[in-house]
VOGU-3710 file (C-alpha; in Angstrom, 3 decimals, decimal comma):
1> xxxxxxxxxx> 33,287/-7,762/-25,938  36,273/-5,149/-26,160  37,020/-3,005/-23,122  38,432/0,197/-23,836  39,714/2,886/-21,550  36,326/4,422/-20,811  34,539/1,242/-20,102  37,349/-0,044/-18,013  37,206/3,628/-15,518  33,137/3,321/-15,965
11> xxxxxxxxxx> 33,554/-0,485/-14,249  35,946/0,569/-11,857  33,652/3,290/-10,870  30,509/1,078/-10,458  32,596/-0,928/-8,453  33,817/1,964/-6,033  30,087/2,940/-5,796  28,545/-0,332/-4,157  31,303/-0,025/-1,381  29,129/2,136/0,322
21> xxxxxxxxxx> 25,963/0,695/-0,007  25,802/-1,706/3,544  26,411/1,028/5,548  23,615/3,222/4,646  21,080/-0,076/4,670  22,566/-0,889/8,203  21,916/2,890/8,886  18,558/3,050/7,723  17,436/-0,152/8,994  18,778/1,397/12,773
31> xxxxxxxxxx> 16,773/4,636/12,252  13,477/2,738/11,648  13,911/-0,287/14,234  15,111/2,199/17,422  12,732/4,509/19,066  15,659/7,051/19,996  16,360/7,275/16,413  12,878/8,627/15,516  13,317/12,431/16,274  12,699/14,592/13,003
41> xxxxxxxxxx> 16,391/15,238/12,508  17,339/11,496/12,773  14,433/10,132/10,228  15,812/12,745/7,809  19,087/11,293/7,999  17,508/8,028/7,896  15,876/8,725/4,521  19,230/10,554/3,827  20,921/6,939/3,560  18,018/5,666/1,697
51> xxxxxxxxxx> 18,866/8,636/-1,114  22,332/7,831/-0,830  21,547/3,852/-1,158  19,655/5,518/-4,817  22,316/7,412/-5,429  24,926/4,301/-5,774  22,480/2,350/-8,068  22,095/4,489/-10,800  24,918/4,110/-12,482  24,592/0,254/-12,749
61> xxxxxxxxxx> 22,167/0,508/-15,606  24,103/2,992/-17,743  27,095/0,201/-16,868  24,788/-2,309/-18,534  24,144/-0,567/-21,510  27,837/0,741/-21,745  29,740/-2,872/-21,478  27,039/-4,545/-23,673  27,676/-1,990/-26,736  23,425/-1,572/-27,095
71> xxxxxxxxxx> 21,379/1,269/-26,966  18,017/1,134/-25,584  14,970/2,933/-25,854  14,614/6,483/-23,969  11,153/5,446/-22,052  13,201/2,244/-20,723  16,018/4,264/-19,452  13,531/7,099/-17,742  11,998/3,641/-16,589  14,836/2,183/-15,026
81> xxxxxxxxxx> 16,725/5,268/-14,156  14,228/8,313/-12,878  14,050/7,083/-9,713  17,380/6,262/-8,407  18,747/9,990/-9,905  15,784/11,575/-8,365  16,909/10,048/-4,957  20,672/11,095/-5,799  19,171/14,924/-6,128  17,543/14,735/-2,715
91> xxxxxxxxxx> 20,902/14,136/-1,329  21,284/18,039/-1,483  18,157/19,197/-0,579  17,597/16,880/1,947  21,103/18,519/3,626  19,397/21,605/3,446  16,596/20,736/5,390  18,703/18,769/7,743  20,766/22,041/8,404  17,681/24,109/8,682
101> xxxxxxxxxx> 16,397/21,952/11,552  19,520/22,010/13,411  19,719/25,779/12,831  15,948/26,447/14,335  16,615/24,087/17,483  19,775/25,758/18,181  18,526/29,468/17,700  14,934/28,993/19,229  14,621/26,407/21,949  10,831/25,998/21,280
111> xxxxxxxxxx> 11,268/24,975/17,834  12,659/21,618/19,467  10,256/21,412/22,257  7,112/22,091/20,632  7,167/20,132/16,767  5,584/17,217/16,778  7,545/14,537/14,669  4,614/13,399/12,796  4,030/16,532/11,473  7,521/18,069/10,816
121> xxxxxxxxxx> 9,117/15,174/9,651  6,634/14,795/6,515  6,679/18,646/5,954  10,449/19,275/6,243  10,671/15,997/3,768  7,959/17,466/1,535  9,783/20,552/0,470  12,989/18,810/0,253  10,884/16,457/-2,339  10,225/19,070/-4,746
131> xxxxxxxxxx> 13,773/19,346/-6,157  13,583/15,975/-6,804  9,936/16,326/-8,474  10,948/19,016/-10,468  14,069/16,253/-12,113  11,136/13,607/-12,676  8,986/16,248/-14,525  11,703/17,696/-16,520  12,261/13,535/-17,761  8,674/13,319/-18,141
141> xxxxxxxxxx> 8,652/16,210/-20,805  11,987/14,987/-22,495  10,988/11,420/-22,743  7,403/12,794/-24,052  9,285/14,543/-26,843  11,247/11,499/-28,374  10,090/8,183/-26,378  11,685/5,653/-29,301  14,921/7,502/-29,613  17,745/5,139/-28,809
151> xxxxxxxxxx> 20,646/6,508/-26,426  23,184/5,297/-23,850  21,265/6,182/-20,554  23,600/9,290/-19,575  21,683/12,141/-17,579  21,828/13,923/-20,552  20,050/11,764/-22,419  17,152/12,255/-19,830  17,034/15,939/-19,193  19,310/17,519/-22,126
161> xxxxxxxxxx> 22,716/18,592/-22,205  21,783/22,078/-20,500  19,572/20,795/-17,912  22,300/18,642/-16,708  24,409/21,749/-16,501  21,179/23,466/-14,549  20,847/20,834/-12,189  24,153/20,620/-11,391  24,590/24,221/-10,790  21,420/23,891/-8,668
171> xxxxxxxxxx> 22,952/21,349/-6,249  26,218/23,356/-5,707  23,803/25,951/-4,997  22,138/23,903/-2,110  25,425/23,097/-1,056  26,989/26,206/-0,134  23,316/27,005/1,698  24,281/23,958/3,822  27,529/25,571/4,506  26,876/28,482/5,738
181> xxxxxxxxxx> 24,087/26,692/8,020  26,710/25,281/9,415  29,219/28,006/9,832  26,529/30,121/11,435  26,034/27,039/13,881  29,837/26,535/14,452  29,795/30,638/15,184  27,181/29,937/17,457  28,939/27,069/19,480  31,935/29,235/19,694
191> xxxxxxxxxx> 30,218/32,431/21,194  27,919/30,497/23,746  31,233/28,603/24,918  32,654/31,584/25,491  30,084/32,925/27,387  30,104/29,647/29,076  26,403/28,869/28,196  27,279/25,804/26,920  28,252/22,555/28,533  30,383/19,131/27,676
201> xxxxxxxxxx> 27,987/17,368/26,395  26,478/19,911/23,764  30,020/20,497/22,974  31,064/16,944/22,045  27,269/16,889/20,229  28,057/19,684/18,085  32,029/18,530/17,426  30,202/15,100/15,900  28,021/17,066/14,268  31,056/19,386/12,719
211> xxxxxxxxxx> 33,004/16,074/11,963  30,410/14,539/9,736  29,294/17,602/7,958  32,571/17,930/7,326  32,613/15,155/5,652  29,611/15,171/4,075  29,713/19,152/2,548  33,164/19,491/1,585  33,102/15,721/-0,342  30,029/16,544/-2,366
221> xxxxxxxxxx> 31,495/20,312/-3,073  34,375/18,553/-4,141  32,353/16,666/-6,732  29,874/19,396/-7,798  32,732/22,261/-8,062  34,600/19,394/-10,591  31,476/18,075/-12,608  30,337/22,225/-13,102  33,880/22,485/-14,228  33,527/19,557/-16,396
231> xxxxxxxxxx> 30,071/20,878/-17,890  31,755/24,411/-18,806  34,267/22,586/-21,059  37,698/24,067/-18,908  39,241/20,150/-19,546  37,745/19,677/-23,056  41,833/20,517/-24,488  42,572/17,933/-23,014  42,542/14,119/-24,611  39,674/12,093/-24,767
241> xxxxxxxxxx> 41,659/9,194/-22,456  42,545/12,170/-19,813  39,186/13,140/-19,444  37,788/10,077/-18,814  40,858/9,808/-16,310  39,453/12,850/-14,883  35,623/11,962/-14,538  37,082/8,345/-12,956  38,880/10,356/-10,110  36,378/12,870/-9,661
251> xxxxxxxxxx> 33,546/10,109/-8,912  35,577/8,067/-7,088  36,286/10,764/-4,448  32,740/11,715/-4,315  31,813/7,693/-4,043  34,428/7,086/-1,037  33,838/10,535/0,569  29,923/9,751/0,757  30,895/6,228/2,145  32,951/7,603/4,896
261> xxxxxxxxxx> 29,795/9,869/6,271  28,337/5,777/8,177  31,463/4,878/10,078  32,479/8,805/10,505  28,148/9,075/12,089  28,588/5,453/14,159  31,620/7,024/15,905  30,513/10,222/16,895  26,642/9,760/17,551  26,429/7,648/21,019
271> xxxxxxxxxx> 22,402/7,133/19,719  24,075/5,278/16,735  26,646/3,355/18,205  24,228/2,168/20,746  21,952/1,195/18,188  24,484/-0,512/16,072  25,517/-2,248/19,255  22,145/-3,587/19,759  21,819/-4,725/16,011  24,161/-6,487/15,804
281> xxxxxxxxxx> 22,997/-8,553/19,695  26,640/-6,462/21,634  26,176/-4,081/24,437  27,611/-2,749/27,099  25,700/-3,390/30,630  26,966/-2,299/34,096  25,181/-4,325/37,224  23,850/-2,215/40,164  26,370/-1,321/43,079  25,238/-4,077/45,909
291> xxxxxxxxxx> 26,302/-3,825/49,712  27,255/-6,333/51,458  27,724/-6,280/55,266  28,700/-2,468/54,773  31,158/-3,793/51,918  30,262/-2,273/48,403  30,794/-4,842/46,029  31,213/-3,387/42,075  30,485/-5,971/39,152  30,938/-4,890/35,286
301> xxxxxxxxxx> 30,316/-7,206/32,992  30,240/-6,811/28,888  27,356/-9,437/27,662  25,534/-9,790/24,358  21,664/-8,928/24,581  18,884/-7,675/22,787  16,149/-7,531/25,181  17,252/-4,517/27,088  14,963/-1,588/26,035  16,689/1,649/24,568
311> xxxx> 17,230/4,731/26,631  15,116/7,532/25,087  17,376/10,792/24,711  16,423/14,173/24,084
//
């Protein structure tokens, strides 16, 4: 087995993806075990990890068939592959949603106080499924057409050349709705603080918030400006090796960027961090003030526990 340069940046780039994928387990696994966790907004981020988990996996069987020099049928790669890409597409649309919901709490009041999770949660999720539904049918119809053909198990392979370059465009599209979600929240923020209808604590909410959208939108509009840029041919002058050099540093930034949204969440979400906290059997417990003889005695104490029942927020 023979590793040239393309295999060796496709290996190093599997590698760089399954970095991320323990935090977004630990992160998914916190939004379904804690009951402050189960708002609307926070189950979308859980299954928002799940995609991302997805999203990290795909690539391992077009590794396989890459370092092993075979070619496999088209139905097994729509087989093995359809679902993990389809999750990597939610992604975007699921950041959409997200953005919406935060936008509708923040702009009418009753939107928060009056959904029901049970309901909103699967009907915010819905619609952010159909992008997703709409890769898995375009794969059904390709595979349909030539199910025998043999082929390396690129995304092209599964939904053509140009309806990579659609799908693509499609999530850059979602991306710069996100933004401007965002900056119309941030604009918000900034003219209810200065009309001083805002306190502390929805500031420091809304500065996590801004952190880890910051993170999130401006690393995956990194990677969708550069692979649109890559599908329009503006580096196809250049070598084959500097291409490939190319693609390797575009998808590592993307893989690390995505990977920094867990830690960047854990430190800026106190519902996370407690949760984490409680995982993992550490938390932080202050015993009651007690008087003595008029004397007010004060005891802190850090101990590990995991029988203390979470504090519902909001």
């Amino acid at each position: 087995m023979t590793f040239d340069l393309q295999k060796i940046a496709f290996t190093i780039n599997t590698i760089v993806d399954q970095i991320g994928i323990p935090g977004f387990l630990i992160l998914a696994y916190v939004t379904i075990k804690f009951k402050t966790l189960n708002g609307t907004c926070h189950r979308l981020i859980g299954i928002y990890a799940i995609c991302c988990v997805l999203a990290k996996i795909q690539i391992i069987p077009t590794w396989l068939v890459m370092i092993t020099n075979i070619q496999i049928p088209l139905w097994l790669c729509a087989l093995t592959d359809t679902l993990p890409i389809a999750g990597s597409f939610n992604i975007y649309s699921l950041m959409v949603m997200i953005a919406i919901d935060r936008i509708l709490s923040m702009f009418f009041p009753i939107w928060y106080s009056v959904r029901g999770d049970s309901f909103h949660t699967p009907l915010m999720y819905g619609i952010s499924s159909l992008f997703p539904l709409a890769f898995i049918t375009t794969v059904i119809i390709t595979t349909a057409q030539g199910p025998t053909r043999l082929n390396l198990c690129y995304l092209s392979d599964l939904i053509t050349a140009q309806g990579e370059t659609n799908f693509h465009a499609a999530c850059l599209v979602f991306n710069w709705i996100t933004l401007a979600c965002y900056i119309i929240m941030i604009a918000k923020v900034v003219w209810d603080r200065k009309k001083g209808l805002i306190n502390a604590g929805r500031m420091a909410l809304f500065k996590s918030i801004a952190i880890i959208m910051g993170i999130q939108i401006f690393g995956w509009m990194f990677s969708l400006t550069a692979y649109n840029l890559v599908d329009n041919g503006v580096f196809s002058n250049f070598s084959s090796d500097t291409q490939t050099l190319i693609n390797l540093g575009i998808n590592c930034v993307s893989s690390l960027s995505s990977t920094c949204e867990v830690p960047a969440l854990f430190l800026s979400s106190s519902e996370h961090r407690k949760a984490l906290f409680k995982t993992f059997g550490y938390e932080k417990k202050s015993t009651p003030v007690m008087v003595v003889n008029r004397n007010i005695m004060v005891s802190t104490q850090i101990m590990a526990t995991s029988q203390v029942a979470p504090i519902r927020v909001g």
